[in-house]
N, C-alpha and C positions, 0 to 999 in steps of 0.2 A: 209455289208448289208446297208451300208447308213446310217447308228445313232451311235452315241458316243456309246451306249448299251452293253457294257463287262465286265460283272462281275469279272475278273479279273485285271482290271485295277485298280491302286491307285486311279487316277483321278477319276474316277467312284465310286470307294467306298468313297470317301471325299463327294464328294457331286453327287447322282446319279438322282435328282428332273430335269435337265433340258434336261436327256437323256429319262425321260419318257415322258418330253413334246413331243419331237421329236415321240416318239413309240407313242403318242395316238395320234399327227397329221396325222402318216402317215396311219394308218387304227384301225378296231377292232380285232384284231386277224394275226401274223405277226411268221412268220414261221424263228426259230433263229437253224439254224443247227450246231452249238459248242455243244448244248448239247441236241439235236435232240429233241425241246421242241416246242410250239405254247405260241407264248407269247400272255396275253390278260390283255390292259391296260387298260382299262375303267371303270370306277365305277359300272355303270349301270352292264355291262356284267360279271363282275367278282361276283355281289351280285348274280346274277340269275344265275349264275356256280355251286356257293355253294350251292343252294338248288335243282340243275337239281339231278334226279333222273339216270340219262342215265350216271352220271359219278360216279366215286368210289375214295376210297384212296387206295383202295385194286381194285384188279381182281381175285385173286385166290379163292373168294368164288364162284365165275362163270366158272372162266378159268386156265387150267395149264399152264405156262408160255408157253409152245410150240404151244396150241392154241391162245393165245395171240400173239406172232410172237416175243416176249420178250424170252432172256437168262438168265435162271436161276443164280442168283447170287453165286458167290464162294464159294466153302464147307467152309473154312477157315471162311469166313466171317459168317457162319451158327449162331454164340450163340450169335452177335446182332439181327441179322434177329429173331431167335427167341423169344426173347426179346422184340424186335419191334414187331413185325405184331402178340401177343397178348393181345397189349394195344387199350385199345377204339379207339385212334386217328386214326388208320391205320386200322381199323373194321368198316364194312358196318353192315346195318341191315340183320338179328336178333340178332347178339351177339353183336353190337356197342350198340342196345337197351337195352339187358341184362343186360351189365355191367353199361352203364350208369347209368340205374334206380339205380342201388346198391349207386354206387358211387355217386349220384347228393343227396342223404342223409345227407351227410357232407358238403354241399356247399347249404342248404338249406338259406333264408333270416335270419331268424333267427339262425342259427347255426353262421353265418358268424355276425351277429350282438352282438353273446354274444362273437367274438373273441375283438370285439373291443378295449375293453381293455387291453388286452394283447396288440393287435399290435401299438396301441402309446405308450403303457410303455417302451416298447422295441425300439422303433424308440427314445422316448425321450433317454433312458440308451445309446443308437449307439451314437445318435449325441452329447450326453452331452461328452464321451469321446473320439469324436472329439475335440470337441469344447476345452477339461482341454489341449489335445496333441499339442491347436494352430493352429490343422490344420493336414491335411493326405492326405490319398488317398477316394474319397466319394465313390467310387464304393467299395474298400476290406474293408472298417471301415464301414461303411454305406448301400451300396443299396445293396449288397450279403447277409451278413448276416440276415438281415431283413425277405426276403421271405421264404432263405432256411432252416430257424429257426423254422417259421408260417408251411412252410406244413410237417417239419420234426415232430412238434406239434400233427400234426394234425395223424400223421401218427403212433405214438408212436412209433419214431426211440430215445432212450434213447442219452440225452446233452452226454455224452461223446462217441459216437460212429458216432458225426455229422461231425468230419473232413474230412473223405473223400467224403461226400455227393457230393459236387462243384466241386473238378477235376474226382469224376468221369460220371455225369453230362454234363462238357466241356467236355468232351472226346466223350463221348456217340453224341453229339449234333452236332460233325464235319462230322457224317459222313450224315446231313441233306443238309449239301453244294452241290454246285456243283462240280459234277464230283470229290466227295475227293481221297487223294492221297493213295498210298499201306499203306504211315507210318500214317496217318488219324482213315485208317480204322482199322489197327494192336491196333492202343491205342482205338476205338471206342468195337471192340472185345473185347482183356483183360479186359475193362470196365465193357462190360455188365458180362462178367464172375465174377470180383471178387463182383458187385452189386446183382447180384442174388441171389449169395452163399452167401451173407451177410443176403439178405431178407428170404431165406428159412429158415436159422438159425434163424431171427424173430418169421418170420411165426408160425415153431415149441415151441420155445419158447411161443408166444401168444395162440396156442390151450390147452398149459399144465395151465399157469396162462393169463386168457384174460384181457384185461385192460380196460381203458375207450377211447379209439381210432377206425381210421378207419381199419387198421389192423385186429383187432378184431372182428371189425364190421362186415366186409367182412365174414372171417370165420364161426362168425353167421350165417348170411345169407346163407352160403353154406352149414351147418350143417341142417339148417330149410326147405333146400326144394330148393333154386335158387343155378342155378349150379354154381360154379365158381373154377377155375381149379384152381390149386398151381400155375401155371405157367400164368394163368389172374388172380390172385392175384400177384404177382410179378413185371409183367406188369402193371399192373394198377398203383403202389407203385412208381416204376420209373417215369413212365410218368408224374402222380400229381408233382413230386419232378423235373423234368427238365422242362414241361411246367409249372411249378407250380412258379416256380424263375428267367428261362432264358428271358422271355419276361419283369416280373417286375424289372431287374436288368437293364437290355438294357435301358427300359424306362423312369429309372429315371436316369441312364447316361447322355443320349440322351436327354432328359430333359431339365437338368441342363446346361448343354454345350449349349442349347438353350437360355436357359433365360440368362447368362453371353454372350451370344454373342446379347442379344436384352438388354442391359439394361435397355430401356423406359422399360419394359414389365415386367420384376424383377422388378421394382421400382413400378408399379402396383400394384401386386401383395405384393411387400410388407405394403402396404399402405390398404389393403382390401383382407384379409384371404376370405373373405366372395368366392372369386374368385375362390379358391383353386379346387373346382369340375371341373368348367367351364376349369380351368388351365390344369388340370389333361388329359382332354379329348381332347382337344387344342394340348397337348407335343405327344399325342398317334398319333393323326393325322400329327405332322407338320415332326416328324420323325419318321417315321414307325418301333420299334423291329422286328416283322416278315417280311420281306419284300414280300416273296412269299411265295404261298400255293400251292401244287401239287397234279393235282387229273388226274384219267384216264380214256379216251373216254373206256366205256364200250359199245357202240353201236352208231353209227354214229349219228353226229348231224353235223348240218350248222350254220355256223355263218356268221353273212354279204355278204352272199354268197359263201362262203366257205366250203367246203365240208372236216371236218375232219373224218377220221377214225377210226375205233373201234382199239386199240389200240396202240393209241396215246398220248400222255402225253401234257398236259396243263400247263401253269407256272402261275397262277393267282396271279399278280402284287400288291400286297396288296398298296407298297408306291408310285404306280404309281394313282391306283383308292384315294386315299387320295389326290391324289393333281389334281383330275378332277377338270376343270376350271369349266364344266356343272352343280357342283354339289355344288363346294365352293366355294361364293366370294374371288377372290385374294388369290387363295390357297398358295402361298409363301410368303404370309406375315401370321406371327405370331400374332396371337389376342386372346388374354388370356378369353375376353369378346365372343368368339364366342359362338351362340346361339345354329343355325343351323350346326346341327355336327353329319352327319352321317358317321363317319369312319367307316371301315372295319377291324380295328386291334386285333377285337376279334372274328375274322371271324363272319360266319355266318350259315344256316341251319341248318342240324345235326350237325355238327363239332363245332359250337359254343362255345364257351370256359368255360366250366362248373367251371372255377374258375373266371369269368370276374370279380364278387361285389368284392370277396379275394383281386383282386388283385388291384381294384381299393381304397381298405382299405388300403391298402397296401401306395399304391401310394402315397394317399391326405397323409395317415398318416408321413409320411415320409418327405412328403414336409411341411409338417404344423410345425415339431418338428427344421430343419432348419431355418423357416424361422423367427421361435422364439428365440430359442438357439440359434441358429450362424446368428444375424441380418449382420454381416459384410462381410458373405462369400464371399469370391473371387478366381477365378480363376488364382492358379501357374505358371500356365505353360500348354502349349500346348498340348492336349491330342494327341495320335494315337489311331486311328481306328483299331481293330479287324479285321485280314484279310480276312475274312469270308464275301459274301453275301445275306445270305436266314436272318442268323440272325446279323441284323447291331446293332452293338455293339462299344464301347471302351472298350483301354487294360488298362486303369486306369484314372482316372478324378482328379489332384493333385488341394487344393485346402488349402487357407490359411483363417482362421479368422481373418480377418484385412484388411486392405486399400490398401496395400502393393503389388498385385497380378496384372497379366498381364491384365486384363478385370475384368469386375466386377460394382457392384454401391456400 
């Protein structure tokens, strides 16, 4: 097709910023047949995607797959798909509205305000026992634990039953990739199977003794009159726990790997906490967590003159629209100071990220407790990237306290 643009490529996943330059010179809207998508790399167009009303994450509240022109996905594959498609994320209005309201309870300002404290005790406790070890890994000692901690918290999943939260989680999240593979989807299945069965067992447990959580909360709610299924209570429970960690994990990977490869910018930032917001919002933009969002033409719309189809699929380029030139001075330079920052990393419209303040608590807090505790962080050694495209990530970020390290200030 004429552009570097292959999500399967190394090259591309290392650095994939100058194969979106190419996609947004060459038009708005660019028809990639490997995985029979419409890419749209534009800032502008990808914000007014997310709010167009004519597209869905779902179709099935309107149409059977066969009216659709879509094949029904494998039986085998049935207990993600169900799993999936009764979490808000992949729900259209009226029941994306129903659950929301329940669930947007716990993520109120204040609800997220009085986590506060928890979430730098805990980022301090992460990094302090980085910091006694010397030095680790920041993503397994540091940026995992952190979130999947806060919404396992939140969610009244009891400290000792959090181990398998994270692999199953990544499991569940592979099969958001492109085009994943049989053995992908086989661990993304058994995943949702054995997480379910963990949370119904919750579930029942929480309606005999209810606690002080969203769990609970929920079944409130469903006891008092708003409907809410076992199975969108379940749903719901995953999805908070994998969007609730996999984008704050990525982010502060992807981060950190930034500011050690800009060190004027670390040395900024260490010199003026005060930055730390401005930084946070800065690292969301300069390397996109999600990369893409997928929603589908439920009823024809034009673009640039382009006539897409009612059952077509869209690929809204989250880290392509982050680095519009139209939008952000010198989008490939990293500026801790930027003011003007309208990223698209926590989407937009409905779909909006009902955990964005969580997570941006999350975030600052995390980087505040480094940048105290371990003033001399440096990077070990060369990370690799997560071979995954939708969520760009690294498989571990090794990093030493002390002078000592490949990059670093």
């Amino acid at each position: 097709m004429g552009t570097t643009f292959d999500p399967w490529s190394p090259e591309f996943l290392a650095d994939p910023y100058p194969a979106y330059a190419e996609l947004r010179a060459r038009g708005r809207v660019i028809r990639y047949e490997p995985t029979d998508q419409w890419l749209v790399p534009h800032h502008a167009d990808v914000s007014a995607l997310l709010r167009d009303r004519r597209l869905g994450r779902t179709y099935q509240h309107r149409f059977s797959h066969e009216e659709f022109g879509r094949t029904a996905p494998p039986a085998e594959h049935e207990p993600f798909h169900t799993l999936n498609d009764h979490g808000m994320l992949d729900l259209e209005p009226p029941d994306h509205t129903r659950i929301r309201r329940l669930v947007s309870k716990a993520f109120t300002p204040r609800t997220v305000e009085r986590l506060r404290g928890y979430v730098h005790g805990l980022a301090d406790s992460l990094v302090g026992g980085l910091v006694a070890a010397g030095g680790g890994d920041l993503l397994a000692d540091v940026a995992e634990p952190l979130p999947v901690a806060v919404i396992a918290e939140l969610l009244g999943i009891p400290e000792a039953d959090r181990g398998p939260l994270r692999p199953w989680s990544a499991d569940i999240c592979g099969m958001y990739e492109l085009n994943p593979s049989p053995e992908v989807a086989a661990r993304a299945v058994r995943a949702s199977v054995e997480f379910s069965e963990y949370l119904r067992g919750l579930i029942a447990a929480r309606r005999a003794a209810p606690g002080d959580d969203l769990i609970s909360a929920l079944i409130a709610a469903h006891d008092e009159g708003d409907r809410l299924t076992e199975q969108e209570m379940i749903s719901t429970a995953v999805l908070l726990l994998n969007a609730g960690h996999e984008a704050t994990v990525n982010a502060t990977t992807n981060g950190w790997l930034a500011l050690f490869e800009h060190p004027d910018q670390l040395a900024l930032l260490r010199a003026d906490l005060t930055l730390i917001p401005t930084a946070v919002e800065e690292l969301l933009r300069y390397d996109t967590p999600l990369q893409l969002f997928e929603r589908w033409v439920l009823d024809d719309i034009e673009l640039a003159g382009t006539t897409i189809p009612r059952g077509a699929e869209l690929a809204l380029l989250f880290g392509s629209a982050n680095h519009d030139e139209t939008v952000f001075d010198t989008p490939t330079t990293l500026d801790l100071t930027r003011k003007d920052n309208p990223h698209i990393s926590f989407s937009a419209g409905t779909h909006y990220c009902i955990g964005a303040a969580l997570a941006r608590l999350e975030l600052g807090a995390s980087m505040r407790s480094l940048l105290t505790l371990a003033p001399t962080l440096t990077l070990a050694s060369d990370p690799a990237r997560k071979p995954g495209f939708v969520m760009r990530g690294l498989e571990e970020l090794r990093v030493t306290v002390g002078g000592d390290g490949v990059r670093g200030c």
